[in-house]
N, CA, C and O of each residue as an XYZ file, in Angstrom:
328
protein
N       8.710     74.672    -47.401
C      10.093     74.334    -47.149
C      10.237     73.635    -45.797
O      11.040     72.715    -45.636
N       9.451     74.089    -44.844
C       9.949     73.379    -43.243
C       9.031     72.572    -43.760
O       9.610     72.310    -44.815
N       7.843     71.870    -43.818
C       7.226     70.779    -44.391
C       8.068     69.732    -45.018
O       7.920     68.549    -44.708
N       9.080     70.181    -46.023
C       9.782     69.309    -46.586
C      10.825     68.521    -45.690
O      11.207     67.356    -45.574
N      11.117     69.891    -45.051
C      12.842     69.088    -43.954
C      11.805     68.396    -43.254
O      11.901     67.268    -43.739
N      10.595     68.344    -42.172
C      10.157     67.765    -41.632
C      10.127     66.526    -42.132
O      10.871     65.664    -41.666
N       9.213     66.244    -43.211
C       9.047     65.033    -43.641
C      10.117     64.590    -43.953
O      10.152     63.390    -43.679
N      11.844     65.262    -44.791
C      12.510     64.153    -44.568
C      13.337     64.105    -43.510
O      14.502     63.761    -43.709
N      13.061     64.314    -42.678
C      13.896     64.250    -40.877
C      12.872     62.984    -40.900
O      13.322     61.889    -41.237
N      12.043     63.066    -40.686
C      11.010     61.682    -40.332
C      11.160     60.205    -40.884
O      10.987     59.033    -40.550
N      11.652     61.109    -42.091
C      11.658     59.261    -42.934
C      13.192     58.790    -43.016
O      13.478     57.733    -43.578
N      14.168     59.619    -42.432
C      15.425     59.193    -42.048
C      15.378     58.482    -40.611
O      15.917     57.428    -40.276
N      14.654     59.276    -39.925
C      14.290     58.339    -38.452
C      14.031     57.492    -38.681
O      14.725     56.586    -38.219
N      12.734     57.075    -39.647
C      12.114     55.990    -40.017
C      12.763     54.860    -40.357
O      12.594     53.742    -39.870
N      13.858     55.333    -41.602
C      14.514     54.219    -41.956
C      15.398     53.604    -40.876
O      15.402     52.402    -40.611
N      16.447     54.899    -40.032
C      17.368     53.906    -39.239
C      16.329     53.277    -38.046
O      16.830     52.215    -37.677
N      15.210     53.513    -37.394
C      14.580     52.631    -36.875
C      14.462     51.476    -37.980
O      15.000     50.434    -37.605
N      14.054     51.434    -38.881
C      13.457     50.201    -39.730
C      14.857     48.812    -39.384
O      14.687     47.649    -39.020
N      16.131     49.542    -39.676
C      17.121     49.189    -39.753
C      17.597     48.249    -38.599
O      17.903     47.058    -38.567
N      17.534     49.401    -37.516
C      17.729     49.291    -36.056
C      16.606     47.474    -35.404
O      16.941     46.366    -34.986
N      15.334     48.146    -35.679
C      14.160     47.338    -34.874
C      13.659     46.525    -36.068
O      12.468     46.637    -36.355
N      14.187     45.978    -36.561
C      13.800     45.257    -37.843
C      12.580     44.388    -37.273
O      11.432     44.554    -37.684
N      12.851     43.640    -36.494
C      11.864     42.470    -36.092
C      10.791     42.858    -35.315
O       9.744     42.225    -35.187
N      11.166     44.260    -34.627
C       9.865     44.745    -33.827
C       8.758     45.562    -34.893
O       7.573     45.688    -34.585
N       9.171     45.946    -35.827
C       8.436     46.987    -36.718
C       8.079     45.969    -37.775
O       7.292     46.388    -38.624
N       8.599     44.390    -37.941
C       7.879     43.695    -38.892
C       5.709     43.691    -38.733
O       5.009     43.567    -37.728
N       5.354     43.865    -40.066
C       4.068     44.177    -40.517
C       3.461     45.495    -39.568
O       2.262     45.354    -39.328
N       3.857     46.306    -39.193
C       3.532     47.396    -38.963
C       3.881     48.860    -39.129
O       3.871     49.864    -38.416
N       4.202     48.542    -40.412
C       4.949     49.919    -40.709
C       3.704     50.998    -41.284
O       3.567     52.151    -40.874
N       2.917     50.390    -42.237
C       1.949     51.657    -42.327
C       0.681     51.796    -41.554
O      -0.299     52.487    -41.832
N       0.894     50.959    -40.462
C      -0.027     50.728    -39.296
C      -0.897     52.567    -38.444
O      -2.031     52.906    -38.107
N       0.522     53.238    -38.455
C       0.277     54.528    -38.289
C      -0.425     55.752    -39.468
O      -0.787     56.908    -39.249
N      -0.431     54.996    -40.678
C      -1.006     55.626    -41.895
C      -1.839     55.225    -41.884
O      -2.459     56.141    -42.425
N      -2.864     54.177    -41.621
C      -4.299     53.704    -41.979
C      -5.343     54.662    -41.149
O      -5.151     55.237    -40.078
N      -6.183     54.652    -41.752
C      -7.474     54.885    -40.927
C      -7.897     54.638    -39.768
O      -8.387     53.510    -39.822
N      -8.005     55.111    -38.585
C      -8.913     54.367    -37.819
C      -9.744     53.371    -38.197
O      -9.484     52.288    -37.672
N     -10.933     53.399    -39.162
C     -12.024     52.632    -39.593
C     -10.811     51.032    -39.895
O     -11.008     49.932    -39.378
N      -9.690     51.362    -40.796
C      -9.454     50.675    -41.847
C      -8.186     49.312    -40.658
O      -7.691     48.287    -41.128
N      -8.030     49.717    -39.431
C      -7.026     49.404    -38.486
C      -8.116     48.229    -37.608
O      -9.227     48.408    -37.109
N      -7.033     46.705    -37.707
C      -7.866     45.378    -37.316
C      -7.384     45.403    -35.881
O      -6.472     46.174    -35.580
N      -7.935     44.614    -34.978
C      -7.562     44.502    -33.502
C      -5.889     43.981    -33.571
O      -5.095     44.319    -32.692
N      -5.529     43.200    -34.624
C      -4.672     42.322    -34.873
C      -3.663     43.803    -34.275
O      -3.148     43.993    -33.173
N      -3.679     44.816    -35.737
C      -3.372     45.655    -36.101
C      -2.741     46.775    -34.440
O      -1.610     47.134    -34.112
N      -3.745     46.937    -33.960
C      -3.826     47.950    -32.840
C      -2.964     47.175    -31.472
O      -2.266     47.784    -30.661
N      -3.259     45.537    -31.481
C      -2.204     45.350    -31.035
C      -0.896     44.985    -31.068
O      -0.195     44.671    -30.106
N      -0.671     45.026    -31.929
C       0.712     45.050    -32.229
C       1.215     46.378    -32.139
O       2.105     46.615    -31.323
N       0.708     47.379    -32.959
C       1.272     48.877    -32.049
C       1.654     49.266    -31.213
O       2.645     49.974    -31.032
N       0.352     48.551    -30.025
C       0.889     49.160    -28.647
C       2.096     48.469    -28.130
O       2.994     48.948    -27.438
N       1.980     47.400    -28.530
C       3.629     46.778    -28.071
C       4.189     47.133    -28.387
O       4.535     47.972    -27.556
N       5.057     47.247    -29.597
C       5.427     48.157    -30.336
C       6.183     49.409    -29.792
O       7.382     49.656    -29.929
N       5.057     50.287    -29.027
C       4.728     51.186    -28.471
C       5.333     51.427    -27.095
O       5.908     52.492    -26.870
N       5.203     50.266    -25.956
C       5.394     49.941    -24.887
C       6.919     49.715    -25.037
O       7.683     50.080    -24.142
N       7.431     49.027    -26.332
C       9.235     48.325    -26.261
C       9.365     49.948    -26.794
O       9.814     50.477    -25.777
N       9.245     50.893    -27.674
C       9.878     52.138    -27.991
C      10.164     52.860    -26.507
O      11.306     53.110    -26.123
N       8.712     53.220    -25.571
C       8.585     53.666    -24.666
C       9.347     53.336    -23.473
O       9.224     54.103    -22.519
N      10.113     52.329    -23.360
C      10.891     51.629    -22.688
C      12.377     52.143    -22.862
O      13.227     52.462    -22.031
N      12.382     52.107    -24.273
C      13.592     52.338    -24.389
C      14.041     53.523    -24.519
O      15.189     53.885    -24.259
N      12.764     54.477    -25.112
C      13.267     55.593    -24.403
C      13.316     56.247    -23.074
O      14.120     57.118    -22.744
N      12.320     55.708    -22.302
C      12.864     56.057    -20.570
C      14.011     56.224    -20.197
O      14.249     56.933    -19.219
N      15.167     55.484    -21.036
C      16.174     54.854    -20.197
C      17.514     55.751    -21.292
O      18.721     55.519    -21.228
N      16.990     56.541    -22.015
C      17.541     57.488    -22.662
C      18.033     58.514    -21.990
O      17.544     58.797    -20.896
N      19.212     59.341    -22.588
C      19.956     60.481    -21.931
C      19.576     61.222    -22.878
O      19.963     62.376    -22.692
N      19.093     61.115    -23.654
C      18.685     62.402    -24.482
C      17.069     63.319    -23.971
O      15.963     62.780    -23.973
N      17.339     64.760    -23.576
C      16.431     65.033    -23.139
C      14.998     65.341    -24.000
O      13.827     65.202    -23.647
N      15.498     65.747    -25.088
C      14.049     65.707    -25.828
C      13.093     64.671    -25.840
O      11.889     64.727    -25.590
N      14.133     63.272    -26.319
C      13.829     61.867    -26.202
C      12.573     61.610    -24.406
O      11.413     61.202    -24.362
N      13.069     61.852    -23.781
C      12.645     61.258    -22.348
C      11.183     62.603    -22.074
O      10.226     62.219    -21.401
N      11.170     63.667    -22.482
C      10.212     64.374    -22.578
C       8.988     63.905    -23.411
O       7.864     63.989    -22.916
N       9.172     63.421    -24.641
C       8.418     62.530    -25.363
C       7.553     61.799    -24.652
O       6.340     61.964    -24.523
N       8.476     60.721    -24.052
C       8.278     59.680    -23.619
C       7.368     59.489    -21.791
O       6.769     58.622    -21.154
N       7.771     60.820    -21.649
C       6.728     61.807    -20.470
C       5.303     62.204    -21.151
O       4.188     62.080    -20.644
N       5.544     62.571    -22.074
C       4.165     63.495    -22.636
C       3.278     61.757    -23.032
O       2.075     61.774    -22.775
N       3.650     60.849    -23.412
C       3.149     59.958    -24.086
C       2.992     58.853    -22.690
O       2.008     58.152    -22.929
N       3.481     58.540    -21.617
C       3.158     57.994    -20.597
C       1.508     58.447    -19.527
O       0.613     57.933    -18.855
N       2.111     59.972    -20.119
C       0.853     60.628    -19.321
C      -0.814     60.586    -20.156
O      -1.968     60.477    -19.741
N      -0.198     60.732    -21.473
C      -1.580     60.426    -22.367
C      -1.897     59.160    -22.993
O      -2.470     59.005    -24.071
N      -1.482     58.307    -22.238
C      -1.567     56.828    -22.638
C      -2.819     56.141    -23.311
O      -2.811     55.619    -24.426
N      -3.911     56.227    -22.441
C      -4.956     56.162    -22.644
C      -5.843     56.531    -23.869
O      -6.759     55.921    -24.420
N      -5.032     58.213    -24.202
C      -5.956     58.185    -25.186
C      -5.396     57.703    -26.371
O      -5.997     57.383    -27.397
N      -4.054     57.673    -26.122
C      -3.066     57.112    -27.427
C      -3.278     56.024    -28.058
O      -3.221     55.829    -29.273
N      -3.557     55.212    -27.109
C      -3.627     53.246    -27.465
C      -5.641     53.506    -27.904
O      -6.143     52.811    -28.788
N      -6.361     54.397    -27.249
C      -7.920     54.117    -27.492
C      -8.341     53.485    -29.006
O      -9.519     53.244    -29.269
């Protein structure tokens, strides 16, 4: 049951981002579902940008969960983008 709300809390995010960032999330939407093995340089960079414009914009967020995120993911940068 929490499995279920999870996954659809996620894919409601998903969509109003899709909605929202239309042009930033063009060809990378199941970018986060592939494989490591199966993920092209093309691929990995476009993420991190991606990545860098999300991270941006949430800095500058008043929502505190939001900006905690965006703390935890500044600090593990490195291994995130590897």
């Amino acid at each position: 049951m929490v499995e279920r709300r999870v996954s659809h809390a996620l894919d409601e995010v998903r969509r109003h981002e899709r909605r929202v960032f239309r042009a930033e999330l063009k060809k990378v939407r199941w970018a986060p579902l592939k494989g490591d093995d199966k993920l092209t340089e093309a691929d990995a960079a476009v993420a991190e940008k991606v990545l860098k414009g999300w991270c941006g914009w949430v800095s500058r967020s008043r929502v505190p969960e939001r900006v905690t995120v965006w703390q935890t993911t500044r600090k593990r940068w490195d291994r995130i983008v590897a």
